[in-house]
N, C-alpha and C positions, 0 to 999 in steps of 0.2 A: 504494500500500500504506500504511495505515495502522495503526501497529503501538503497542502500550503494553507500557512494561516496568516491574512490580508490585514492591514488597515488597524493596528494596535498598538496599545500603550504597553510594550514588553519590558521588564524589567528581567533582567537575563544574571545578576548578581556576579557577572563574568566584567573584571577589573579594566580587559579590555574595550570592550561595548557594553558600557551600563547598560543601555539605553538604545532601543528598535523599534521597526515596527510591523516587522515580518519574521517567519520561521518556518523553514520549506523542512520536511521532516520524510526520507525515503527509507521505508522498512522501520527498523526499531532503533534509529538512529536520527540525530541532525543533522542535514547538511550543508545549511547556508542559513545567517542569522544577520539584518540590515534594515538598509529601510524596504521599501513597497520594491521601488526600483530596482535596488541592487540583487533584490532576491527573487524580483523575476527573471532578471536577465539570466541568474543562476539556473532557472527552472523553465527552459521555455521546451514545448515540445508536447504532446500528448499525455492522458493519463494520469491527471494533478486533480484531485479532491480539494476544492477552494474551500476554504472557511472565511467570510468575514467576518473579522472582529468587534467591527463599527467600534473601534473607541476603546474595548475592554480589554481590563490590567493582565498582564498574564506573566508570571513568576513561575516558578521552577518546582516541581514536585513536592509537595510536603513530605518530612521525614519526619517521623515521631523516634525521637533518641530514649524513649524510657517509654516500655510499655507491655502487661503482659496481656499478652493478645489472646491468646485458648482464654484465660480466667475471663474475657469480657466477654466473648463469643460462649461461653457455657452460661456467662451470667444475664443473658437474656432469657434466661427459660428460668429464674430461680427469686427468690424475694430481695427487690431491690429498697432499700431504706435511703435511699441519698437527696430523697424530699420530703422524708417524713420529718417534722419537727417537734415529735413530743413521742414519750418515751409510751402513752397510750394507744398513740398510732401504730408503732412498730408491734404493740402485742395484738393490736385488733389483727393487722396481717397475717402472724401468725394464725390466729385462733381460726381465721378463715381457710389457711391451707391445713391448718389439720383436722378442720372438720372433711377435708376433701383427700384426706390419706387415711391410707390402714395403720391400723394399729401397730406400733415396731416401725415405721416406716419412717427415715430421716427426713428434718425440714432443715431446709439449709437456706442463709439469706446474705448480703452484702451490704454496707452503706449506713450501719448506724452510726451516731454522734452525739454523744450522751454533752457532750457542750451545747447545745442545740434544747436541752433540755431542761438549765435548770433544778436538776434532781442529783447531780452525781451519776455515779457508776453503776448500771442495772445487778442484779442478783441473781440467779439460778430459780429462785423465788417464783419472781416474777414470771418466766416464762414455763415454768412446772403450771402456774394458774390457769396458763392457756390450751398448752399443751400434754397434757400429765402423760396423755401413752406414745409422748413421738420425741423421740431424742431430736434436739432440736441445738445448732451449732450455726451463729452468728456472726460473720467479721465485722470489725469497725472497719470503716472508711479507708483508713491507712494501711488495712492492712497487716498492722501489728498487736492486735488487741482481738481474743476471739470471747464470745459471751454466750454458754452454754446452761443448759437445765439438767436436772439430779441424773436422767437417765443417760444424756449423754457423758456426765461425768463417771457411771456404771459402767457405760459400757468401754469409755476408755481406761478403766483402774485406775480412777482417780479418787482417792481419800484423802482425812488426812495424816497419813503417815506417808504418802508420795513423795519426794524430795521434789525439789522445785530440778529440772534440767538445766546443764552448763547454758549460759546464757538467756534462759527464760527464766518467769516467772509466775506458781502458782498464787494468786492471792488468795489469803483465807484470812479469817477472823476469830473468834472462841469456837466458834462452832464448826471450824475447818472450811474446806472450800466455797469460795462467794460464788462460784461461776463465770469469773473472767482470768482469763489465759493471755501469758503476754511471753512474744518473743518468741523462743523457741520451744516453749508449751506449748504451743498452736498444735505444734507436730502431734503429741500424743492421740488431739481428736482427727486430724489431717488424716493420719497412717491408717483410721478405722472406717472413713467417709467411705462409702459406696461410690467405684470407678463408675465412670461415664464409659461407653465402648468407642471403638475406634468411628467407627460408624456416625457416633450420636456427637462427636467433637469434630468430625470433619464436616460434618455438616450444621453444626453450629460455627465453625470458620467461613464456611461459605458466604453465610448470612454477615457476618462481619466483616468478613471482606468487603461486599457490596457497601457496605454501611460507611468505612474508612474511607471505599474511593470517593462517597459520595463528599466528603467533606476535604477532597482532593488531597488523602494522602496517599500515596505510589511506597512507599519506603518505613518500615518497622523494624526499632532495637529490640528484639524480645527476649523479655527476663525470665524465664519459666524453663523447663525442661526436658528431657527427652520425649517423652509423649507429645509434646506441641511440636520439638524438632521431627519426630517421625510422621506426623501428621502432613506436616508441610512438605515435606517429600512427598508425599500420597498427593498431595496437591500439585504439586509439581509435577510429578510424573505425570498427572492427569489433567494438564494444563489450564488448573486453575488457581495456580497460585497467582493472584492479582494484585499483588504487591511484593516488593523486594524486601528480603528478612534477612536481620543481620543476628544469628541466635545465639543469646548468652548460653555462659557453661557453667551449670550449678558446682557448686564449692563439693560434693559428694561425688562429683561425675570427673573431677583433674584428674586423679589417677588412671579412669581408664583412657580418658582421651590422652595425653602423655604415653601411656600403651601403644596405643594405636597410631602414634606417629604423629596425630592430629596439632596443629596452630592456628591460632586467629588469623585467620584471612584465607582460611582453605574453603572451597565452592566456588560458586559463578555468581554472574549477574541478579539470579532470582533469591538464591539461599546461601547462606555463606556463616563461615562460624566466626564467634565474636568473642569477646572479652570472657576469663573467667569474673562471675559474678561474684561476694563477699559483702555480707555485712562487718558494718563495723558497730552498728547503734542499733537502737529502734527508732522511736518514731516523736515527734512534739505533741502529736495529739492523745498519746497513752503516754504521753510521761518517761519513756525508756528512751529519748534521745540522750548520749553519754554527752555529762555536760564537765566544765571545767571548775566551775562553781553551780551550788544546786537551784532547782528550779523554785522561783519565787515560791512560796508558802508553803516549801516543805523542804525543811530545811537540810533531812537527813539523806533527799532523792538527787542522785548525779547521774541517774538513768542506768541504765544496762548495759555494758561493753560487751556487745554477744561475739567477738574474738576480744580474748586478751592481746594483749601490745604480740607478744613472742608469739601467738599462733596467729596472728595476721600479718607478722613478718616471713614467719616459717612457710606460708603459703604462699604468700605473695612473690617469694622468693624463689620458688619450687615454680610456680606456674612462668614465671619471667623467663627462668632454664632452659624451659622447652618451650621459648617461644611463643608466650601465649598472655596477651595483656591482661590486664586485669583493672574489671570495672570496682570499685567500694562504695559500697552505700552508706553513708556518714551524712549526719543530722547536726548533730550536737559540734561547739565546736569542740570539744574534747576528743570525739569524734574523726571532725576534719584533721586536728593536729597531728592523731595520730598516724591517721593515712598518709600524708604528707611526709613527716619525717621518715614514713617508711618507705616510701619513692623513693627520699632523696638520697639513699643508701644507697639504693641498687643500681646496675650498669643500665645505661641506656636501650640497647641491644636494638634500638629502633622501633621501643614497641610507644604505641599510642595509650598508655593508664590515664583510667579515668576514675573521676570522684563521681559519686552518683548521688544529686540534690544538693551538696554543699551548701546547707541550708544555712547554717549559724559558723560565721566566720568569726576570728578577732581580727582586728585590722591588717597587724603584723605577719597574719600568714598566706593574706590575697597575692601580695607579689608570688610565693614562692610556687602558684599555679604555672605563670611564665617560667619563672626559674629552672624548674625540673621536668615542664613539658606536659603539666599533668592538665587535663581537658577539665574544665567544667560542664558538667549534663545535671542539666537541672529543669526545672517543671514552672514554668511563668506562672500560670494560676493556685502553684501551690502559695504565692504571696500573697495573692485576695483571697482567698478561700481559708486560710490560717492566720490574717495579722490577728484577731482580738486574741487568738489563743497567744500568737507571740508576744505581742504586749502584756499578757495575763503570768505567762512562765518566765518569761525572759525581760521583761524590762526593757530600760534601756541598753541591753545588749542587743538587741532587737534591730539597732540601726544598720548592722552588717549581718543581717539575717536577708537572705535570695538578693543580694547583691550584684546584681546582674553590670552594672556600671561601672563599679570599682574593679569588679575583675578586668572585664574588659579594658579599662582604661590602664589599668597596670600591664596589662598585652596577655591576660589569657584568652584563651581560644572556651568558647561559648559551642553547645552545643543543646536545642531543646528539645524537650518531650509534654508527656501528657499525665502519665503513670498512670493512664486510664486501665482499669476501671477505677482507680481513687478520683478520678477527675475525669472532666468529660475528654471525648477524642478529639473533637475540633480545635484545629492548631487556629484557628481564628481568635478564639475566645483566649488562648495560651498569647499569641499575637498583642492582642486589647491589655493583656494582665501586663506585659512586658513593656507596653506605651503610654500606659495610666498609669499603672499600680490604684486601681480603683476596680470594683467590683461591677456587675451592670447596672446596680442600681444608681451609680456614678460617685458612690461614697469609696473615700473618704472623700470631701470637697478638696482637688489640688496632688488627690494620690499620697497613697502612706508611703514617708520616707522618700518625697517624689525623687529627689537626687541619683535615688538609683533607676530612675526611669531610663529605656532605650528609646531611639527611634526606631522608623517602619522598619526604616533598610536594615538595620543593624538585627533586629529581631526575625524578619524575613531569613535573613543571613544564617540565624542558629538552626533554625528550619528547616535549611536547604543547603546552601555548602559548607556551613559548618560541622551540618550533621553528617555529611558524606566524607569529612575530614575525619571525626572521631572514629571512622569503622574504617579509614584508608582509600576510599574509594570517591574521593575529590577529582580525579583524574578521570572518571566515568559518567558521573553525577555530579547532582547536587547545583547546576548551572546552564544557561541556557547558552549553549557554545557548539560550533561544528563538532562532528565525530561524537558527541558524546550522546548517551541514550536519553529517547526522546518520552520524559517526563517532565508536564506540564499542568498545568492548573489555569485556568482562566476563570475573571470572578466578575461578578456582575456588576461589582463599585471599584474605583482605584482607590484601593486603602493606602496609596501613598500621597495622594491630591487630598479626600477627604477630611473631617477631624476625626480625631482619633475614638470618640466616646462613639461614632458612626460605624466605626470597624464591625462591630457586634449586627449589624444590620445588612453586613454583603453576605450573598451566594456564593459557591461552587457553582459556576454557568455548565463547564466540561472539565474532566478531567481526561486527561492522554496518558496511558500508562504502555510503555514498551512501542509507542508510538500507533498504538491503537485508541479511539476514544470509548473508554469503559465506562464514563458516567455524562449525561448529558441532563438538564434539569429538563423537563418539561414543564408548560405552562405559564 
């Protein structure tokens, strides 16, 4: 297919030609990128699918640098809580899917936020009242916090005489367990959850595929594991994996990849392996981001170091050997320093390490992002979506929490995501969070901490070729330029002419993925 796209406002993020208003694209490649003229003359001859653009913006493939993709694609068939805002909503939901299950039968849900409510922390209690005969196993939002009832506490062997697991934690009171699991407690009810089959996840990817392109993303960091890696093969093989996946390697899977020969950067254009993954904290919304001093009004909580300092060197070190970068998920800045310092020990070797969120900095260790090469991936909406909690835990340390500005101006390399399912998919809304620092209701007035505000470009940039930098593949993607593959986006409004509080208001007109169009709006 040979296809020409006429008459537009192109921003191509290629240092060469900001700025176009044509893109003749043959097969799954570009081949000339100018104005109307220059990229006719490129193109003349039979056989040219014309598009005109009349007018509209058109930028470079979204990338989502943080994202697990199966968990959002299962989590449309399961109880979503990410707009319920009272702790009596979330149990009506319940109570309605267990009147609609057998007895013994698991209810599983996503998206609570007990901040939202007012009430504190739920209990096992509470969801026993709804559910008495259905083991019933909850995530918070983040992802780090799971809120369970007595059965499913049964059925995982949990008491209290359970030890709390290296890096989690069970909470209990006098009377033993509360029913919230943090860290890497999760695992205990995780390991007994009833599998999805191969079947009912690939075609739960399906549906999510469609959903990403529609919101013009072409390209996903995926933080998850071998079942969503072997799925996408299956996709692959059966030509429809409709986005390009760069798949993280869970911290339990180095050894055999290491076996196996395996490095980050092995695969092709569709699927390819990425960084090994590692936490280093938990979360600011459950309280287990590892902090350097503790979280406002509790004086004795410095959060969770779910690796100690020496086994997240020992690993990090171990995966660097054979070759194989490595992402850290650090929150806290206690967190961040430690990741840091344990970069800055080890040989170069050419690999791309990355922080993953580098939510809460102290000032003095933003330079050492440029310093030792290490990437920033981080989630724009995670700063409208969390300042009250940040200002609530953290204070005035808060000022160099998703500091998006100060990295960059010290010369680190930005790279963004969504963490969706924690947050929505739409890099639009991630876009707005990164050029406001305002919510859509347009609060704060003037954006919180606006100093660390980006512009369009600059945020477009983490999006698109910054994110093709973090996985190595800047030279394929990530920009609108000859030779390279032809993933594009065209949007209904020029969010770089517009104001910024507007962004939240443009389309996905088309999306071009592999240089076919997979999404088109109707209407």
């Amino acid at each position: 297919m040979s296809r020409l796209l006429l008459k537009g406002e192109i921003y191509t993020m290629d240092r060469t030609l900001p700025r176009a208003q044509a893109v003749a694209i043959e097969g799954n490649r570009i081949l000339a990128v100018g104005s109307n003229e220059e990229v006719r003359a490129q193109t003349r001859g039979g056989g040219w699918e014309r598009l005109d653009l009349k007018g509209k913006a058109v930028v470079p493939g979204f990338i989502d640098c943080h994202i697990h993709f199966l968990d959002f694609a299962l989590g449309l068939k399961r109880l979503d809580f990410k707009e319920v805002d009272s702790l009596e909503g979330v149990l009506e939901l319940v109570r309605e899917r267990a009147r609609k299950s057998g007895p013994g039968e698991w209810i599983t849900g996503f998206g609570w936020d007990h901040h939202l409510w007012q009430v504190g922390l739920p209990r096992k209690e509470d969801l026993d009242r709804v559910a008495p005969e259905n083991p019933v196993a909850l995530t918070r939002k983040d992802g780090h916090s799971m809120w369970v009832n007595s059965l499913a506490l049964e059925r995982a062997g949990i008491d209290g005489g359970t030890p709390d697991p290296p890096g989690g934690e069970i909470e209990r009171d006098a009377e033993g367990p509360t029913g919230i699991l943090k860290e890497r407690a999760l695992e205990l009810v995780e390991e007994i959850l009833p599998k999805s089959s191969p079947q009912t996840r690939q075609e739960a990817l399906r549906e999510a595929i469609s959903k990403a392109q529609q919101f013009g993303l072409t390209g996903i960091h995926d933080c998850e594991g071998s079942e969503a890696l072997a799925d996408f093969q299956t996709l692959l093989a059966q030509g429809e994996l409709g986005v390009r996946v760069y798949m993280m390697i869970p911290q339990e899977n180095l050894e055999k990849a290491i076996t196996l020969g395996l490095k980050t950067g092995f695969g092709n254009d569709f699927l390819r392996l990425g960084d090994l993954k590692l936490f280093a904290d938990g979360s600011l919304g459950s309280q287990t981001a590892h902090m350097l001093e503790s979280f406002y009004g509790q004086p004795d909580n410095y959060g969770i170091p779910v690796l100690s300092r020496d086994e997240l060197r020992a690993i990090v070190g171990r995966a660097s050997e054979a070759e194989i970068a490595c992402a850290v998920h650090a929150i806290g800045d206690a967190a961040n320093r430690k990741a840091l310092d344990i970069f800055a020990q080890l040989p170069t070797r050419g690999l791309r390490h990355r922080i993953e969120h580098a939510q809460l900095l102290q000032p003095e260790d933003i330079p050492r992002f440029k310093r030792w090469g290490i990437i920033a991936s981080m989630q724009p909406i995670h700063a409208t979506s969390d300042m009250a909690m940040a200002d609530r835990y953290w204070g005035e340390r808060a000022r160099y929490s998703y500091a998006w500005r100060s990295l960059l101006d010290s010369g680190a390399r930005l790279a963004f995501g969504s963490d969706c399912p924690v947050e929505s998919l739409d890099p639009l809304m991630g876009i707005h969070a990164a050029v406001t620092r305002q919510r859509a209701s347009g609060e704060p007035e003037g954006g919180w901490y606006p100093q660390e505000r980006l512009t369009i470009a600059e945020a477009v940039h983490a999006y698109s070729l910054g994110a093709a930098h973090a996985s190595g593949e800047e030279r394929a993607k990530g920009s609108i330029a000859p030779g390279k593959l032809a993933d594009l986006v065209v949007l209904s409004r020029d969010i770089f002419e517009i104001p910024p509080e507007e962004i939240l208001d443009t389309e996905v007109l088309y999306t071009i993925f592999d240089g076919h169009v997979v999404y088109e709006r109707r209407g």
